[in-house]
KOLMI-15660 format. One record per residue: residue in three letters; x, y, z of N, C-alpha, C, O, CB in turn. Coordinates in steps of 0.05 Angstrom, whole numbers, plus 5000, padded with zeros to 4 digits. Glycine has a CB too. Layout:
ALAXYZXYZXYZXYZXYZ/...
This chain:
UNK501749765000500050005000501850255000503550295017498150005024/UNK501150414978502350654978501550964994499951084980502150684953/UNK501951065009501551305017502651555004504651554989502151285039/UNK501451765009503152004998501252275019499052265032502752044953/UNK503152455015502952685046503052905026504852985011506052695076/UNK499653015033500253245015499853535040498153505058497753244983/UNK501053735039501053945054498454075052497054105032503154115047/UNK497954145081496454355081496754645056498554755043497054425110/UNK493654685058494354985052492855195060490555205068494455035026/UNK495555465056494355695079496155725104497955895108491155605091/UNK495355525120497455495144499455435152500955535169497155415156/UNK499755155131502254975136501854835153503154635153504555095142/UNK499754875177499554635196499054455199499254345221498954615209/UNK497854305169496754075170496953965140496554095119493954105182/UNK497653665144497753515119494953245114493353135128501053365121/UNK495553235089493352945086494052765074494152745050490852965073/UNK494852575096494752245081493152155065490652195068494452055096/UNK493952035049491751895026493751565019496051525012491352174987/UNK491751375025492651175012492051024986490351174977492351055026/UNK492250884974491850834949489750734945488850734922493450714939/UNK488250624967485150514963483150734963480750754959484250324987/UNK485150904970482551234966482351305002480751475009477651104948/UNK483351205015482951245049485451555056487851585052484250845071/UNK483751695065485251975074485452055103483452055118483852215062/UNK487352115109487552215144489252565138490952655123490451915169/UNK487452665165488752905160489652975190488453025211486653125145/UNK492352975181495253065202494753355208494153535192498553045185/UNK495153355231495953665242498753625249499353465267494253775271/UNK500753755235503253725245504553865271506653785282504653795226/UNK503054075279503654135308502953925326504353865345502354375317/UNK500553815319499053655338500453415345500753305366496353575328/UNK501653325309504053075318506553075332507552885344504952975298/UNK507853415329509453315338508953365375510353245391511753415322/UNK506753575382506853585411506553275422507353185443504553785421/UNK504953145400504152875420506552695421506952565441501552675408/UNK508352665397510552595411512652725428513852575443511452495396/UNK513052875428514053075457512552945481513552825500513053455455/UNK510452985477509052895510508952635510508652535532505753005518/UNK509152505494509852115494512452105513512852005535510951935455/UNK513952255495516752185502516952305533517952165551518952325479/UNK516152565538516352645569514652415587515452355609514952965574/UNK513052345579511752145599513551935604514151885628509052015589/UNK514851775581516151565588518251515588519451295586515751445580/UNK519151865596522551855602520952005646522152025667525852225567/UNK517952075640517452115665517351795688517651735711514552285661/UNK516951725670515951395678518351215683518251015697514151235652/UNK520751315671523151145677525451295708527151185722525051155643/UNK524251545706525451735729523251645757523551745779525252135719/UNK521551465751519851495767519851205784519251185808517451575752/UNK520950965763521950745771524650765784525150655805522050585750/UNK526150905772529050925788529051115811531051255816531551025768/UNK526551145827526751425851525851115868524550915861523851815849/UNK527251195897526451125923528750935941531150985937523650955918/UNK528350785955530450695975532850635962535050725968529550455991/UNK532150405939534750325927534250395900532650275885535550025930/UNK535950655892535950805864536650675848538250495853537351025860/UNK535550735820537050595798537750755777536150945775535650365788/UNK539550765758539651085743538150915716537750675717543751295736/UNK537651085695535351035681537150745657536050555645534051395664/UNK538950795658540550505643539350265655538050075646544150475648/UNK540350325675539650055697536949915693536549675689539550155731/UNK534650195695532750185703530250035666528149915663532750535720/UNK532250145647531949965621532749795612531849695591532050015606/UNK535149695629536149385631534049205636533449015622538149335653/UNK532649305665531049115676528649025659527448805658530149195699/UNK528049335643525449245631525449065611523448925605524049455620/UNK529049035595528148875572529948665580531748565566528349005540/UNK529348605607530548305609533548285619534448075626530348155578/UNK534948485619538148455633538248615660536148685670540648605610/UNK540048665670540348695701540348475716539348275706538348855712/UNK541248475740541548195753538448185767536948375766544448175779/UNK537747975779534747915791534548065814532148035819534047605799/UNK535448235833534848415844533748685839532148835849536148425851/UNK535548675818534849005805532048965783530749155775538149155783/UNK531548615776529648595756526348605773524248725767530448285738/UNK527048445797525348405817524148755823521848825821526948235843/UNK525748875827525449185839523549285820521549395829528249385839/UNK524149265793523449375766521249385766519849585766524249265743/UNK520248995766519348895741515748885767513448975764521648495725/UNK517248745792514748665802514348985834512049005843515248225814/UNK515949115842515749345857513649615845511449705852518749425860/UNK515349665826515449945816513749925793511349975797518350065808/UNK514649865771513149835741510149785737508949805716514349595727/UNK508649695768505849675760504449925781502049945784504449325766/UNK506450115795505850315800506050515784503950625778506550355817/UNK508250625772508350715740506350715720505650905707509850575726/UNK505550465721503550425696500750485704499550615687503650125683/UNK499550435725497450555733496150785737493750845741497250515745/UNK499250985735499051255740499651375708499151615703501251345765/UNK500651205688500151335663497551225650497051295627502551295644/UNK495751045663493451035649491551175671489651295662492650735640/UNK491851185694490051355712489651595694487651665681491351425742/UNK492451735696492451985677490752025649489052185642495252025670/UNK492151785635490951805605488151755614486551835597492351575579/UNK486951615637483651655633482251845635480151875623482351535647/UNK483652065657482652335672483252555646481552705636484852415706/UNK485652525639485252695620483252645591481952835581487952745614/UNK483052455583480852345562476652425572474652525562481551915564/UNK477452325592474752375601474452715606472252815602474252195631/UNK476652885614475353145621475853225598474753445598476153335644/UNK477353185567477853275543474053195537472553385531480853105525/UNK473353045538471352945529468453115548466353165536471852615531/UNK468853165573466753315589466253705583464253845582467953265622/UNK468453725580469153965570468654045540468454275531471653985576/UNK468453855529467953915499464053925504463054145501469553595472/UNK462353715511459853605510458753855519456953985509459253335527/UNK460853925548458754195562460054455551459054645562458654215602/UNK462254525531462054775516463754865541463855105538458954925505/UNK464954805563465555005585467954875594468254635601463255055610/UNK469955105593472754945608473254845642475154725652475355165604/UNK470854955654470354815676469254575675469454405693469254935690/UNK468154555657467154225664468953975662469853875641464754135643/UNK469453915682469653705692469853405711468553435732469953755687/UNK470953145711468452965734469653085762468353045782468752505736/UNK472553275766472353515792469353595802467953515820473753835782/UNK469053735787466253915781463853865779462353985794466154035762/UNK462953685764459953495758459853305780457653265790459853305726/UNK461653185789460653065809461052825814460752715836458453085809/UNK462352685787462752375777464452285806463552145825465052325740/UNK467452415803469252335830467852325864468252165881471852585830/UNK466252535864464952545885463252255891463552105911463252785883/UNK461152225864460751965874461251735878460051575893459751905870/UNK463551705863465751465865466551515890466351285900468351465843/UNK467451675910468151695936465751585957466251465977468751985940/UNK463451655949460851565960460951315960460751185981458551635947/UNK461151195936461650815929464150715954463950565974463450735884/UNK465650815948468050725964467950825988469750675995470650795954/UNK467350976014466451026039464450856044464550756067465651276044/UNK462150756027460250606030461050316045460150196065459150596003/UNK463250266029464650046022466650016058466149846075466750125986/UNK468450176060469650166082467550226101467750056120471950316082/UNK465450396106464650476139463150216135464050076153462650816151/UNK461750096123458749956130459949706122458249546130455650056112/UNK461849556110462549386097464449236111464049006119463149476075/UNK467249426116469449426131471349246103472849066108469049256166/UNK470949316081471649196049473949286047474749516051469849286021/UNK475549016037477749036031478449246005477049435998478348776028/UNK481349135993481849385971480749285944481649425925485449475966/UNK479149105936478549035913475649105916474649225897479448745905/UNK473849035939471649175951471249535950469149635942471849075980/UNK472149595954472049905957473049955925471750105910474450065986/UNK475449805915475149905885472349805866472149885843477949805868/UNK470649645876468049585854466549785878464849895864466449175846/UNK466449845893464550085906464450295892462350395883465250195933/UNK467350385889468550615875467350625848466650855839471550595873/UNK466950405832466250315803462250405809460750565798467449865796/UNK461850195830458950365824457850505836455450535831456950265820/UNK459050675859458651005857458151105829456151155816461351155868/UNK460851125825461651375792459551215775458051265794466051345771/UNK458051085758457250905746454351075754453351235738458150575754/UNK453150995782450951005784450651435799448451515806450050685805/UNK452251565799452651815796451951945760450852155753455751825806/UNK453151705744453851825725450651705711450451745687457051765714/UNK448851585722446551525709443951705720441851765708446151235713/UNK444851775744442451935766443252235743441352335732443751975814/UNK445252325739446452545726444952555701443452745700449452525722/UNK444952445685444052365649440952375653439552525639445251985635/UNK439952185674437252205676435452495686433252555678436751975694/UNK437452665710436852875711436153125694434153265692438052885721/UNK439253095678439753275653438353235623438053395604442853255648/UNK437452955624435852935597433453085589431453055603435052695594/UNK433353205572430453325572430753375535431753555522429853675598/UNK429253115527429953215490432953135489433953145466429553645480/UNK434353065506438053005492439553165517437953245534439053215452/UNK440653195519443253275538444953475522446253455502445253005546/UNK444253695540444953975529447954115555448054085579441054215530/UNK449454235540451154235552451754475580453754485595452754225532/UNK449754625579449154805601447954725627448554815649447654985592/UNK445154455616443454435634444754105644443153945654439954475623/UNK446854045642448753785644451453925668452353825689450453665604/UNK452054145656453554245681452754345708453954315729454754425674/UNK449654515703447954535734447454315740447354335764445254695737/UNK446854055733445853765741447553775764447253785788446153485719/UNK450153745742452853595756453953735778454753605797455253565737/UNK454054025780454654135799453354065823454654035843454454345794/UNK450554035823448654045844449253835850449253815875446054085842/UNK450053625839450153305847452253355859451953265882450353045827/UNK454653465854456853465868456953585902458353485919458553615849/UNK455053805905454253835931453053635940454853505952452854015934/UNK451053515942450053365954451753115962451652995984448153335942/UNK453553055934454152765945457852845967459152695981454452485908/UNK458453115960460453195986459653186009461153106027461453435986/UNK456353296017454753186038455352866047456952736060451853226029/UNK453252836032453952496036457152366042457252156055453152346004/UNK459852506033462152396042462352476074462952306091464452506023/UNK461852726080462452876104460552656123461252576146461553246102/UNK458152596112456852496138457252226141456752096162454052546139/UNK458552106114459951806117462551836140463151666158461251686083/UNK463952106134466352046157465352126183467152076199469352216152/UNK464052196191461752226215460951976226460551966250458952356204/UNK460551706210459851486217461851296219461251066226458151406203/UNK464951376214466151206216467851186235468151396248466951176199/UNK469050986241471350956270473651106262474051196239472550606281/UNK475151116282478051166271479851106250480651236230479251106286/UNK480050916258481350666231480150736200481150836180479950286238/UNK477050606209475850746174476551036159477151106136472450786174/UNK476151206190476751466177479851486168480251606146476051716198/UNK481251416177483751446173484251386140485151536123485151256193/UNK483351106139483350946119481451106092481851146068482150636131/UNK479451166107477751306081479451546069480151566045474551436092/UNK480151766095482452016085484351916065484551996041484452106111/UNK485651746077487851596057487151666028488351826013487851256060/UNK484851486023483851315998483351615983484551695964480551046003/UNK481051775999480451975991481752275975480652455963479551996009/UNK485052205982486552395979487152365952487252575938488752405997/UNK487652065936489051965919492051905922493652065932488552085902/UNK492751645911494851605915495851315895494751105889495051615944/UNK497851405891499051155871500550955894500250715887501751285844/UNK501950995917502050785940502150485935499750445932499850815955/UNK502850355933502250055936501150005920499449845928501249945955/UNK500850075891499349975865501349705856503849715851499050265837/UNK499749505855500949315842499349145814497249255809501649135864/UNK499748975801498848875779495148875785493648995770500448565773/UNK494448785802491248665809490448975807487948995804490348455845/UNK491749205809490549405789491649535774491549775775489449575797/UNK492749425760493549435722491949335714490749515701495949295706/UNK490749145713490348925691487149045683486449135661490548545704/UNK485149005711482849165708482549415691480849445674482249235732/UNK484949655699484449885686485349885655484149985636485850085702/UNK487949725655488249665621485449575605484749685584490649385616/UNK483949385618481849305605480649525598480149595575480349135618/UNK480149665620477649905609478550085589477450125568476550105632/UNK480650195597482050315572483150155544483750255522484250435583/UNK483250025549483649855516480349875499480149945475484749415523/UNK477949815517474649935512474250195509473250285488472649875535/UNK474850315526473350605522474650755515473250945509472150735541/UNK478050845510479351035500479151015468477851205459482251025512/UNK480150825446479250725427476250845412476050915389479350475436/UNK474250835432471650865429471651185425470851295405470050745454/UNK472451305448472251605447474151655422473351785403473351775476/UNK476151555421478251775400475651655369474751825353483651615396/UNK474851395367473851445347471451675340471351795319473251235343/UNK470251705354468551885361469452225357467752405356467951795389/UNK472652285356473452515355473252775334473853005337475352455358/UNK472252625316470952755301467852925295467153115281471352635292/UNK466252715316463652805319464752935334465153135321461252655325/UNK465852985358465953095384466953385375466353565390467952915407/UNK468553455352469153665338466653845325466454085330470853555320/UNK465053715308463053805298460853935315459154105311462153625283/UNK461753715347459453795365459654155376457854305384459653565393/UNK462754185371463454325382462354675371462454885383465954225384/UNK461354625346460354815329457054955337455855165332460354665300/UNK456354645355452954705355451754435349452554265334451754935329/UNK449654445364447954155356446754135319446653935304444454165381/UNK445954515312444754415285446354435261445554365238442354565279/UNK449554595270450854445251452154215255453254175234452354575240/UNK452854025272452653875277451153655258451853495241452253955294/UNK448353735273446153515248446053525219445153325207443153555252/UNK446953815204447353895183449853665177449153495160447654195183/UNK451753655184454053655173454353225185456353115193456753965190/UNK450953075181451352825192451452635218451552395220452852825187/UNK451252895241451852775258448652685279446852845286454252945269/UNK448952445283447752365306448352435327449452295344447752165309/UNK447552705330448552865361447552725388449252715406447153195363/UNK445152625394444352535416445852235412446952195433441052565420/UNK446152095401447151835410450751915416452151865436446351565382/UNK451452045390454152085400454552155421456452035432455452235389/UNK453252345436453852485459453452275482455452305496452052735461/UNK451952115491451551925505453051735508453851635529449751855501/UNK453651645477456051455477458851535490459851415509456651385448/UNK459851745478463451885492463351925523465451955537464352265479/UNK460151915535459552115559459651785578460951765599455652375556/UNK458451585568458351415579461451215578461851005589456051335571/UNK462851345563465251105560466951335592467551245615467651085515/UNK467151615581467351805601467451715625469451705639465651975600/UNK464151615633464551625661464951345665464251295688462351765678/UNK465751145653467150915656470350915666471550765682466750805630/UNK471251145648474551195640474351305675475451185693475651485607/UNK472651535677473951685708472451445741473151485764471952155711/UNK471351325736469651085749472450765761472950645781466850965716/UNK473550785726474750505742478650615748480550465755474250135713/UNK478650975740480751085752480551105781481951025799481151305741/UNK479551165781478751315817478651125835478951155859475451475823/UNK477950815816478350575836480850455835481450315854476450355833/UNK482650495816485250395812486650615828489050555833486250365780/UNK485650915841487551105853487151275868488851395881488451225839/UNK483551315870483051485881481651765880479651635872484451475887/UNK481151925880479752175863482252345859481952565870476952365881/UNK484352335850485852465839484852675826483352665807486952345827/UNK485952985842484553195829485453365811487853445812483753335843/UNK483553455791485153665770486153645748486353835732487053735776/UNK486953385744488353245732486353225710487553325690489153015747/UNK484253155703482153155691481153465682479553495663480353005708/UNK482053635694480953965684483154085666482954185644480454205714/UNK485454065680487954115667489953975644491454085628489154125685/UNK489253715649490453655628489253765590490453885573490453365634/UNK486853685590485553755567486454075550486854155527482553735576/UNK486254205583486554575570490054585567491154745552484954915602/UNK491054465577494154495569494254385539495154535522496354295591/UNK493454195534493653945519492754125492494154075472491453665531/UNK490454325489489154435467491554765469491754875447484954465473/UNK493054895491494255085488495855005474495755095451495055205507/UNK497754815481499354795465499554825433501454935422499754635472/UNK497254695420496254655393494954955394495455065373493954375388/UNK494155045404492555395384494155375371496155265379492255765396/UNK494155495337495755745326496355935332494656025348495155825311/UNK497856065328499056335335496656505319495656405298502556395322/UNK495556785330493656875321495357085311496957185327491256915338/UNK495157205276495057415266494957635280493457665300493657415251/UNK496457805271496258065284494358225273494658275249498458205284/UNK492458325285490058445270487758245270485558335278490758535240/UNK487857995263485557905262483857785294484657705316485957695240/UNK481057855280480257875303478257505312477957315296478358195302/UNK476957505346475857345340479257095359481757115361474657385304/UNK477156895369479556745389480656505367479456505345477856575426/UNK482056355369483156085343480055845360478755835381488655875351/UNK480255745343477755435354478955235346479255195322474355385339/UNK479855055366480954785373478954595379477654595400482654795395/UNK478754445361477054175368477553975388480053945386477154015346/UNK476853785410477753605412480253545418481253435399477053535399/UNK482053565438485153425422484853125443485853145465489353685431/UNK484052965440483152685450485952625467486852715488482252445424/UNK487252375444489752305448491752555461493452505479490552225421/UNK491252775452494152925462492653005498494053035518495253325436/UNK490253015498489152995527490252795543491652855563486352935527/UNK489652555536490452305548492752295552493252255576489952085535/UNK495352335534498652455539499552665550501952735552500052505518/UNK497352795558497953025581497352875609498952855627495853325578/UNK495152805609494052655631496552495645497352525668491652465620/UNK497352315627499052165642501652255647502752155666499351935632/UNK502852465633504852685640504452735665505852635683504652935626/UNK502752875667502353045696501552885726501752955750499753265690/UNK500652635713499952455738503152365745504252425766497652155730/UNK504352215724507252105742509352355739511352305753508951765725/UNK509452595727511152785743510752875763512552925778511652965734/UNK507952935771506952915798507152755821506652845844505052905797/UNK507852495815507852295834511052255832512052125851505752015826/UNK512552335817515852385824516552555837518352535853517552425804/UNK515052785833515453045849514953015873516653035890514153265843/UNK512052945881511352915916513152695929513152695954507852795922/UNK515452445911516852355930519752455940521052425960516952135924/UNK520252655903523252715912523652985918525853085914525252645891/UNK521253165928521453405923520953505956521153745962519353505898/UNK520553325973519853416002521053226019519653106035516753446009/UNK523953176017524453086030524052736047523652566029524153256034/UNK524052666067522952506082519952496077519052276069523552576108/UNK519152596079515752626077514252716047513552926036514852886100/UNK514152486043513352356013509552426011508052286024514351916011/UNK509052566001505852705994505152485975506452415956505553055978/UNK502052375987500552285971499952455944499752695945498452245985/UNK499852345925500452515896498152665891498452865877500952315868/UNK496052615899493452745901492953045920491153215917491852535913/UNK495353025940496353275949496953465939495953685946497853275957/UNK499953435908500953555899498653645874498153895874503353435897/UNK497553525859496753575847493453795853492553955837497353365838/UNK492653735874490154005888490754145890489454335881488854055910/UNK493754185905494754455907496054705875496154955875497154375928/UNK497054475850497554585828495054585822494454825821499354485811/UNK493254465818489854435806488554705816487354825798487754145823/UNK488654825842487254995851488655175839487155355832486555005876/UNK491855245830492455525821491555515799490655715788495155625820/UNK491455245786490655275751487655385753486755495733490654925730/UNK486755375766484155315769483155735776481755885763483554995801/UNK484355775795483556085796484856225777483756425767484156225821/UNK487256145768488456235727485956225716484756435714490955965703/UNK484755985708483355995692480856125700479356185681483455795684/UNK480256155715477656375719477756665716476056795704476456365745/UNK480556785731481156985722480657025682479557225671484056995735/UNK481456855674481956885646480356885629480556995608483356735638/UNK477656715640475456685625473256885634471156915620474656415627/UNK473557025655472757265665473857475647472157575633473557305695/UNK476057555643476457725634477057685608478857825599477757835646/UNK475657485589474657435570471357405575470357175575476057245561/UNK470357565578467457585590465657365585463257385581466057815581/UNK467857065584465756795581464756705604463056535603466956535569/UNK465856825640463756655660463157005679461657015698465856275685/
């Protein structure tokens, strides 16, 4: 099969594959190369992240082990310690960022996301459920966690439906749900003993901690299902972004699409939060970094903001960026006293987070 790459025109930023059966893809070349930039930072983040802690390994060492050389200590350290904490935290990420690339597009608003609507909140509900009344182990509290977010994310859809799911009256749903079910956490730690509470705080903070394979394997599944699903979808999710009636003009099954990305969504942030915890921010920020990067540079004189569709995949490669530089930082950056990663990241989440209001304020959008 032959390919050939023909250039954009006008901008230069974008080319189109065409293969010889008549099949065409159209490249954004900024877009490619940020996503490999952020590939490559993740998984040179991911190798700094295996070689941090009691017994260091420098990053040679630390890719010896992976492809089979190093002696069985250092492979043991690698292969069965570290490497399925790593990996949980680049698909935790790639879910949080996918799902709020995807929440944020549906509701038209760079605040939206499962922070915000409410999804994480109820996954916390599932999992307190699970420890005060249960006293459930860690595979227990992670299917609690699963149908919290699950059954949050159906009370939500059923609320907000009226004619289809509109992206204004989907963010008051979600907000409101999100109060209530922070209620519901506060009065779960009200009911619990010491121990639980302790244990619930823990869980509640987020944390990559003691991740080992028995949660890899679960979360790979879901993401091998639902990431796939959304990026195919990235195209409607673009068109959506114009308006429901051009949208329908231009083909699209707006109400099923929207249901479908929304439901893989709250799958993606549902069986994260049980592999880690409600990790915050992570899901708001990655997406809006993920689409800065890609704007064009705007003309001088012309007026009117650039419009970025979607950036799916480069969401998901931010996502997991920021989760394991985050979780390298809170161990090697404070000393003795190693921060649950869910720490570090609320506290960068909340500056991003009043940035961005300032900004959209004084772009008179909130």
């Amino acid at each position: 099969m032959r390919t050939t790459v023909k250039p954009g025109q006008g901008t230069g930023q974008a080319g189109v594959l065409r293969t010889r059966g008549g099949l065409s893809l159209r490249l954004d070349r900024r877009g490619v190369v940020v996503g490999l930039v952020l590939l490559a930072l993740a998984l040179a983040a991911g190798v700094a992240l295996i070689g941090s802690g009691d017994y260091p390994l420098t990053p040679g060492e630390v890719i010896a082990a992976l492809t089979g050389g190093g002696d069985a200590g250092q492979t043991f350290i690698v292969q069965d310690l570290r490497l399925p904490r790593v990996l949980v935290g680049l698909l935790v990420g790639a879910a949080f960022g996918t799902a709020g690339a995807v929440f944020q597009t549906v509701s038209r608003n760079p605040l939206g996301s499962p922070d915000v609507l409410g999804f994480a909140q109820g996954s916390s509900v599932g999992a307190l459920v699970a420890i005060v009344y249960f006293q459930a182990g860690t595979v227990a509290v992670a299917a609690g966690a699963v149908v919290g977010g699950l059954a949050t994310g159906l009370a939500i859809f059923l609320l907000a439906w009226q004619r289809g799911i509109h992206g204004y009256r989907f963010v008051l749903v979600g907000i409101g749900a999100s109060a209530m079910l922070y209620a519901m956490v506060l009065y779960l730690m009200t009911k619990a003993n010491i121990v639980e509470a302790t244990r619930a705080t823990t869980w509640m903070t987020g944390s990559l901690n003691g991740r080992d394979w028995d949660q890899v394997w679960p979360l790979a599944a879901v993401c091998a299902v639902c990431l796939p699903l959304v990026l195919l979808n990235g195209r409607a999710l673009r068109m959506l972004e114009m308006g429901d009636d051009a949208a329908y003009a231009l083909g699209v099954r707006v109400d099923r699409v929207r249901v479908l990305v929304l439901l893989a969504a709250v799958v993606l942030v549902a069986a994260a939060t049980a592999a880690a915890g409600p990790i915050s921010f992570v899901a708001l920020t990655a997406p809006q970094l993920a689409r800065r990067l890609t704007l064009p540079r705007r003309r001088k004189g012309a007026g009117g903001a650039p419009v970025a569709g979607p950036k799916l995949l480069l969401s998901a490669l931010m996502g997991a960026l920021l989760l394991v530089a985050a979780d390298w930082a809170s161990q090697r950056l404070f000393g003795a006293d190693q921060l649950p990663v869910g720490v570090l990241t609320g506290v960068l989440g909340g500056g991003y987070l009043l940035w961005l209001l300032a900004t959209e304020r004084k772009a008179g959008r909130v």
